[in-house]
N, C-alpha and C positions, 0 to 999 in steps of 0.2 A: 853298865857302860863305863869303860875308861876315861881317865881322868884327860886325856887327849881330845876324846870327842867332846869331853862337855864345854872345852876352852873353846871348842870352836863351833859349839851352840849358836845360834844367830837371836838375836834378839830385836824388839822395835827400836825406831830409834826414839820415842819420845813417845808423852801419855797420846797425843794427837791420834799418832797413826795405830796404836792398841783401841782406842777408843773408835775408830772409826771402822778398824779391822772387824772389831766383837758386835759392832752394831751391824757393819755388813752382812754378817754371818747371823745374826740374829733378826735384821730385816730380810726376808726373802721369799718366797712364795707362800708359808706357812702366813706370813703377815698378807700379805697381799691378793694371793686367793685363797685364804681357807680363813680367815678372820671375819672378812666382810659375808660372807653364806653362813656362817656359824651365828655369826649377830643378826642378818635376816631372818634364820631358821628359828631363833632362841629370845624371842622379843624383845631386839633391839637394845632399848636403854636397860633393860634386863642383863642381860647378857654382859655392856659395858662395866655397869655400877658391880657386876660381881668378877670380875675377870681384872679389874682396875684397884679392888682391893687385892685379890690374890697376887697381881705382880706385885705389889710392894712389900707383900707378908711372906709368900711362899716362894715365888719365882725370885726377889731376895735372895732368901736364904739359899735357895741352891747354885745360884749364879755367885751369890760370895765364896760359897764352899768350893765351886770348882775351881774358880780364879787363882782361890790362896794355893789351893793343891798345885794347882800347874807351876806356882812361883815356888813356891817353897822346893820342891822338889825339880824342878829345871828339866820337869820329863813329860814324856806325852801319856794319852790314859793306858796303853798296854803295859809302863814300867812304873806308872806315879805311886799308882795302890801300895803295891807292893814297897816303898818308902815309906810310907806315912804309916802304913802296920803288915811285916811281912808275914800275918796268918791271913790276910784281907787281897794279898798278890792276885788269885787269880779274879777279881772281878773289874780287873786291868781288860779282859780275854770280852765279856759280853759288852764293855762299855767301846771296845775298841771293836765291836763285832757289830755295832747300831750304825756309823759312817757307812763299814765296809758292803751293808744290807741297804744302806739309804743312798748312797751313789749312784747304782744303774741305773735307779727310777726315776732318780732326781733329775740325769742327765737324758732320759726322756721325755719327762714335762719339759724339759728347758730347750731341748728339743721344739713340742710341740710350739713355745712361745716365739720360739725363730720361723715357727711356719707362719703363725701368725701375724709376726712382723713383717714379712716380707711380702704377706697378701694383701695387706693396710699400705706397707709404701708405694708396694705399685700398681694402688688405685682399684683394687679389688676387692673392697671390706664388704660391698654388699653379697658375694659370694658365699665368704661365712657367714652371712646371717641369715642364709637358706637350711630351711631344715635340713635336720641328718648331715649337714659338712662338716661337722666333727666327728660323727660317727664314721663317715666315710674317710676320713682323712688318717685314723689313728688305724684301718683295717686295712689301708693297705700293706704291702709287703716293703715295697723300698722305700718311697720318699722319709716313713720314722725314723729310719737308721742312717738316713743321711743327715736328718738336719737333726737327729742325737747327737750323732758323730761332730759335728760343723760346733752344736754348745760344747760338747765336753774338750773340743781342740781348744775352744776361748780358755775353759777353767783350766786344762793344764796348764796351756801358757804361761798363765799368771805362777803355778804353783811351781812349775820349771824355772821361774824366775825367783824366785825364795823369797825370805819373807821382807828384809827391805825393798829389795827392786822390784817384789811383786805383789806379792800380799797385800804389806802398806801402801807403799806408790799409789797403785789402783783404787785402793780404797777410800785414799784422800782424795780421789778426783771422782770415782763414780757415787760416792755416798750424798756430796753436797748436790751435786747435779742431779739423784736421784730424788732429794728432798725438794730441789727446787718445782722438779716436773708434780710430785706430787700432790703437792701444795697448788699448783696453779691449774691440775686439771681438777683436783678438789671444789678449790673454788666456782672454776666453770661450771661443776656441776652443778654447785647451787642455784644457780643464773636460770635451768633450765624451766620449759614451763610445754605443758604437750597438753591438747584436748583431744579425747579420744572420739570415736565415730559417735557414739550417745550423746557429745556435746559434753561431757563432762572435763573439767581440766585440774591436771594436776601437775605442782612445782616441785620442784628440788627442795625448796624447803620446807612444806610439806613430807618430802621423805627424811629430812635432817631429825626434825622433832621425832619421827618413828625408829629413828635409829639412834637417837641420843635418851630420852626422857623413858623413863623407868615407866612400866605399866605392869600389876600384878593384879590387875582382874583378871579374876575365872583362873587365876594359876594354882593349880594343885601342889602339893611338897614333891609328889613325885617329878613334877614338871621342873619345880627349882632343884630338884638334887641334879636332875637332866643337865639345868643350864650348869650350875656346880661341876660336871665330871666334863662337860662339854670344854669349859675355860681353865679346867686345870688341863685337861688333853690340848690345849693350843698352847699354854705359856713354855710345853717344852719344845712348840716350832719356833714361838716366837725370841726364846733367849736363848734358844739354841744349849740348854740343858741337858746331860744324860746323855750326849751324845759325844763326850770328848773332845769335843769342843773347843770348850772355855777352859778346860784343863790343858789341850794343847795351845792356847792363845797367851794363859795366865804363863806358862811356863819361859814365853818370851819377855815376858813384862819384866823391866831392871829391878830390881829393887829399892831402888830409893822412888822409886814412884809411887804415887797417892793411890793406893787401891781404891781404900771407902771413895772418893771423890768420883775417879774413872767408872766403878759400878753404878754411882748414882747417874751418873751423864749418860750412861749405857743404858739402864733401866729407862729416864724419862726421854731420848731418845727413838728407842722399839717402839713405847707407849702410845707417842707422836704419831709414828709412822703408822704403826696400827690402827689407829684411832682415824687417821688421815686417808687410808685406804680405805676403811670402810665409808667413810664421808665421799669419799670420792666414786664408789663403785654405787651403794643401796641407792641414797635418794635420785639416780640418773636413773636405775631401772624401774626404780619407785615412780618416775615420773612419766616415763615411755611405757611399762607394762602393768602398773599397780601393784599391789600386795601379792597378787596370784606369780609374777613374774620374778621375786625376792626369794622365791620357795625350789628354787631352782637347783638347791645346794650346792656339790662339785663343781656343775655344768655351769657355775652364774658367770664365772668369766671366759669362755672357750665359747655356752651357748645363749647367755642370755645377752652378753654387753656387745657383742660384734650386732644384734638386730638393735640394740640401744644405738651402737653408733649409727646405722640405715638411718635411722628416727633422725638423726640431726642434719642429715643432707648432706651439701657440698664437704662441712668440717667435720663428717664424721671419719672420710680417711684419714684424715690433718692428726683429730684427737687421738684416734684410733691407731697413727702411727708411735705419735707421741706416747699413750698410754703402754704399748709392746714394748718400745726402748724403756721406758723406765721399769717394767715387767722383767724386763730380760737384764737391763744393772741388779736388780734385786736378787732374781737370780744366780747368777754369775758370782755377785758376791757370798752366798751362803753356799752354793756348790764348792768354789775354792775352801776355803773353812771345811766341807764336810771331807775334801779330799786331802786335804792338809793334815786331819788328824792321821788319817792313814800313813801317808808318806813319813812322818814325822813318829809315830811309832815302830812303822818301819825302822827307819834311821837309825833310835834309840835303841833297841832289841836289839839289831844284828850289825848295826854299824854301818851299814851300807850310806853312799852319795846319795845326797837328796839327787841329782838325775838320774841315778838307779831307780833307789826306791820311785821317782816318780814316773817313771816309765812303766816300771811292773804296777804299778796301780791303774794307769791311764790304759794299757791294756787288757786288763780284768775290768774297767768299769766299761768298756769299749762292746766287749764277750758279754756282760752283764746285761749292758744296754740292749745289745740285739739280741738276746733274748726276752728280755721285757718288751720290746716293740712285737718282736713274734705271738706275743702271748695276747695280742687282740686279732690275729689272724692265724697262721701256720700252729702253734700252738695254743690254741684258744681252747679254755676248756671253764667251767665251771665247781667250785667249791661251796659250800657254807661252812662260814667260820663260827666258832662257837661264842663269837659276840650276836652272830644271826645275819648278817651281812653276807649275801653273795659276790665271790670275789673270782678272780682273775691272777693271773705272774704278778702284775702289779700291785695289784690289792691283796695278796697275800705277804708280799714284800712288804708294804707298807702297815700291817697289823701287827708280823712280827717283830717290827723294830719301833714302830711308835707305841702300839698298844700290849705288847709283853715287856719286851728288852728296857724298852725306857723306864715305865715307872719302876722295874725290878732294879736296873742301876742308880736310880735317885732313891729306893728306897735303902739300898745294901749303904749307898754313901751316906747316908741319914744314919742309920746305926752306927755304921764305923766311926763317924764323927761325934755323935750326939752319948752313944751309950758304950765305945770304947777304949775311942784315944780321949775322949773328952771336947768340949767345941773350944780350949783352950789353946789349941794347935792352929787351928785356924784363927781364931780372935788377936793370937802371939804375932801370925802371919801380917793378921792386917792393918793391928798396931805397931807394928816393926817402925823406925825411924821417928816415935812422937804421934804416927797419925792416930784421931778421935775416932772410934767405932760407933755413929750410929745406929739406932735400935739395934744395939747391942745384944739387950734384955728378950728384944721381941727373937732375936737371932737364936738366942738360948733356947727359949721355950719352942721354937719351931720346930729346930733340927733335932730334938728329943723327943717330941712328942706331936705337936697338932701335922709335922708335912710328913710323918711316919706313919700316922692313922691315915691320912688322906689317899696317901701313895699305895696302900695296903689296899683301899676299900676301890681305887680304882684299877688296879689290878685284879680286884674280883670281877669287877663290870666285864674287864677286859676279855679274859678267857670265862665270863658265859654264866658266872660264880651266883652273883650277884646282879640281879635283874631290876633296872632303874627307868622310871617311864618316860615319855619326857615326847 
C-alpha cells in the first residue's frame, strides 16, 4: 500500500469508541444466541467456571495478539501477515476468507431477528410460539430475503459511513443502550415464577442456580473434554478472534493509546454480556418449560423463548419486543465489524474507496444472502459433515469458517508469534509508550505452547479426526 493511502488511513478517535467498537463486534449473536444453549446443553455452572477461565488465559492471548497486529502494522488481516513475517503473507488469504464465509449467514440470521421483531411489535408473539413457525418461516421463498436484505441495508449503512461517523458513532450509542436493555430484561427474568399443570412451580431463580453453580456428578472426562472444546468453539464468537476482526479494529487504534487497559475493558465487557445473556434467556425457560425445554439448543431463542414469552401474557409482546431490539443492536453491531474487515482489506490490497470497496461487498453478501435463504427451500439439500452433523448452505457455511478456517488461523497466528517472530513483537507493541504488560508470563507460555495444543486438538474434533463425547 502506498504511503498516500496510509496517511489517510482513518482511525478512532479515542480509546472509548475502539473499546466499544471491539465489544460490539464481540457482543453479538454468538454471545446472545449460542452462549446461553451451549451452557443449557453443557451443565450450566459447568460450562461458566470452564469458559470463564479460558477467556482470561486463551481468548487473552489471542485477542492481544490480534489487536497489536492490526496497530503495529496499520493494515487489515489480507496485508498485516505478510508485515509482521513476509514467508507467513498468505495466511492474510484464510483469515480474510472467515468474514467473507461468515457475511451471508450472518446477514440471514439477522435477518431472521427483524422477522422477529416485527412479529413481537405488532402484537403477534403468540404466532411464534405455535409450532413449526420457525420452520415455516425460514422455508419460505421471499419474505428471508427481504428482511436479509432490510438487516444487511442497516450494516452497510453504518460501514458506508466509515469508521468515525460509523463504526464508532453507532457503537457509542447502541452498545450502552444494549447493556442497559439487557441487564433489565435479565433481571425480569429472575422475578419469574410459573406452576405448571401437576401443580408444581418453578422460579427464575431456581434456574439462576442451574445456570451459575458448577455440578460434576455423573460427569465423565469425556463429557468435560465436550464442555472444554464446546467453550473454546464459542470464545472465537464471543471476541470475535480468527476472524480479522480485531486485526482490522487494532489497526485503527492511535498509538499512544493504552492497549493492555482497552483489552482488559474489552475482555470483562463480552464476559458481562455473556454472562448476562445467559441469565437472562436459561432461568425464564427454566421456569415456563423445565430442564427438558433448556435442551433446546439452536432453536432456544427462535423456538423456545417466543412460547416463554406466551407464558407471560399481556408483557410477553412488551418483553418480547424489547428482547428482538436488543437481539438485533447485538447483531448489527458484530455484522458491521465482520463486513468491515472485508471492505477494509479491500481498501488496503488494491486501493480502492471505502464506497467502492463497500459496495462490492454489500453486493456479494446480498448474492450470498439469497442463496443462504434459498438453501432451506429452492435449494435445500442435505449433507454429513465429518464432525457428524447434518447440514444444510447454512450449516456448511458455518462449519467451514467456524469450525476449520478458524481454529487453523488462530492456530498458524500462534506459531507465527510464539515459535517465529518471537511474542516479543507483540509484548514491544503493547509496551510501546511505558504501558505495564499484564500476565505477561501467562501470555508467553500460551501463545507457544498450551493455545497451540488446544487449537490443534480442536481442529482434530473439527474435521472428524478426533472423537470427544460429551
Amino acid at each position: 500500500m502506498s504511503t498516500e493511502n496510509k496517511a489517510k488511513r482513518s482511525s478512532f478517535t479515542g480509546t472509548l469508541g475502539f473499546i466499544m467498537a471491539a465489544a460490539g463486534s464481540a457482543v453479538g449473536l454468538g454471545n446472545i444466541w449460542r452462549f446461553p444453549y451451549l451452557a443449557a446443553k453443557d451443565n450450566g455452572g459447568v460450562f461458566i467456571l470452564v469458559y470463564v477461565i479460558l477467556a482470561v488465559t486463551f481468548g487473552f492471548t489471542l485477542l492481544t495478539t490480534e489487536i497489536a497486529i492490526g496497530r503495529k502494522t496499520a493494515q487489515s488481516p489480507l496485508t498485516a501477515y505478510g508485515l509482521i513475517h513476509p514467508k507467513f503473507k498468505w495466511v492474510g488469504v484464510p483469515a480474510c476468507l472467515v468474514p467473507v464465509i461468515i457475511l451471508p449467514y450472518y446477514c440471514t440470521i439477522g435477518g431472521w431477528v427483524v422477522k422477529y421483531l416485527t412479529v413481537f411489535i405488532t402484537g403477534k408473539g403468540a404466532e411464534a410460539a405455535k409450532d413449526g413457525y420457525f420452520t415455516g418461516y425460514i422455508t419460505q421463498n421471499v419474505f428471508p430475503v427481504i428482511f436479509m436484505a432490510v438487516f444487511l441495508g442497516l450494516t452497510a449503512f453504518v460501514v458506508f459511513s466509515g469508521v468515525n461517523k460509523g463504526i464508532e458513532k453507532y457503537n457509542k450509542v447502541l452498545m450502552p443502550a444494549l447493556l442497559v436493555l439487557i441487564a433489565g430484561i435479565s433481571v425480569y427474568s429472575l422475578t419469574l415464577k410459573f406452576t405448571d399443570e401437576s401443580g408444581f412451580t418453578r422460579t427464575g431463580l431456581e434456574g439462576l442456580k442451574i445456570y451459575l453453580i458448577p455440578d460434576f456428578s455423573g460427569m465423565t472426562v469425556g463429557d468435560f473434554a465436550a464442555v472444554i472444546t464446546d467453550a473454546l468453539g464459542q470464545l472465537f464468537f464471543s471476541i470475535s478472534v480468527a476472524m480479522g476482526i480485531m486485526v482490522t479494529y487494532g489497526s485503527y487504534v492511535k498509538k499512544d493509546a493504552n492497549l493492555m487497559k482497552s483489552i482488559n475493558q474489552i475482555e470483562i465487557f463480552d464476559t458481562i454480556v455473556a454472562l448476562l445473556a445467559g441469565m437472562m434467556i436459561v432461568p425464564a425457560v427454566f421456569t415456563f418449560m423445565g430442564e427438558e425445554g433448556m435442551s433446546a439448543g439452536p432453536g432456544l431463542m427462535f423456538v423456545s423463548l417466543p412460547k416463554v414469552f406466551e407464558e407471560m401474557g399481556t408483557a410477553g409482546n412488551v418483553i418480547g419486543s424489547l428482547f428482538f431490539i436488543m437481539v438485533l443492536f447485538a447483531a448489527v453491531t458484530s455484522s458491521v465489524s465482520v463486513m468491515e474487515a472485508i471492505v477494509s482489506s479491500i481498501m488496503d490490497k488494491f486501493g480502492l474507496t471505502r464506497k467502492k470497496s463497500a459496495a462490492i461487498v454489500t453486493a456479494y453478501a446480498l448474492v450470498g444472502g439469497i442463496i443462504v435463504c434459498l438453501g432451506y427451500n429452492l435449494l435445500y439439500f442435505e449433507v454429513t459433515l465429518p464432525n457428524g452433523t447434518v447440514a444444510q448452505v447454512l450449516d456448511i457455511m458455518d462449519y467451514i469458517s467456524n469450525n476449520c478456517l478458524m481454529p487453523l488461523v488462530a492456530l498458524l497466528t500462534c506459531i507465527l508469534i510464539g515459535w517465529v517472530t518471537g511474542s516479543k513483537v507483540i509484548i514491544d507493541e503493547v509496551t510501546s509508550g511505558g504501558v505495564k504488560f499484564g500476565r505477561k508470563t501467562l501470555y508467553v507460555v500460551m501463545i507457544k505452547f498450551i493455545a497451540p495444543i488446544l487449537l490443534f486438538l480442536l481442529l482434530l474434533q473439527s474435521v472428524g479426526i478426533l472423537k470427544i463425547s460429551g
